[in-house]
N, C-alpha and C positions, 0 to 999 in steps of 0.2 A: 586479620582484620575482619570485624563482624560486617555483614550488608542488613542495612538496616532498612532499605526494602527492593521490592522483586524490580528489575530493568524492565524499561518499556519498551513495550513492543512494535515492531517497526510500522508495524497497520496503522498504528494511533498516530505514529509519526507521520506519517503520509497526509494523513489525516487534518490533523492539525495544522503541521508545517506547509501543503501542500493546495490540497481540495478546498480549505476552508478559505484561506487568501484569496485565491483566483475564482471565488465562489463557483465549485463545480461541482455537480453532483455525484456519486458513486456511477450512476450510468454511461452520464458526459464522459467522464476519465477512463470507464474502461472501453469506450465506444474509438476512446484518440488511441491506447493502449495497446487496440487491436485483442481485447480478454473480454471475457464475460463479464456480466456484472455479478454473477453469483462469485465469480473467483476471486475478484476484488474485494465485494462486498464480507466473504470470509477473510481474507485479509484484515481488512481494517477494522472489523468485529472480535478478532483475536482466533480465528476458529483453524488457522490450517496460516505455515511458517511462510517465511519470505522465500523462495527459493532462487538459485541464481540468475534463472531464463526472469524470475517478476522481478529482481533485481536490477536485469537491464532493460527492461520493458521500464521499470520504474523512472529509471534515470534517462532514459529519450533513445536508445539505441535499437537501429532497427535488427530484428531478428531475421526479417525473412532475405 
C-alpha cells in the first residue's frame, strides 16, 4: 500500500494536542518538565527524535 504522506511528528503533536490547549509556552512546559527549552523547543520544531527518557517526561512520569 502506497503512503501518500510522510507521519507526524511527535513534537507537532505535543504541540498542538498539548501546549496550545492549556495555553503554554515552549519555556512554561519545559520549566514543569524539569528540560530545557532548547530541548523541547528542538522537539516540537522537528530538529532531534522523541526519545524514551522525553517520552516519559512527556507523559508526567517522574524520572528522578
Amino acid at each position: 500500500m502506497k503512503r501518500l504522506r510522510k507521519p507526524v511528528h511527535p513534537g507537532k503533536v505535543f504541540l498542538y494536542d498539548v501546549l496550545t490547549p492549556l495555553g503554554l509556552t515552549i519555556t512554561e512546559a519545559a520549566l514543569m518538565m524539569g528540560i530545557t527549552r532548547k530541548s523541547l523547543s528542538e522537539l516540537i520544531n522537528g530538529r532531534s527524535s522523541c526519545s524514551p527518557q522525553m517520552a516519559l517526561r512527556i507523559a508526567g512520569k517522574n524520572l528522578r
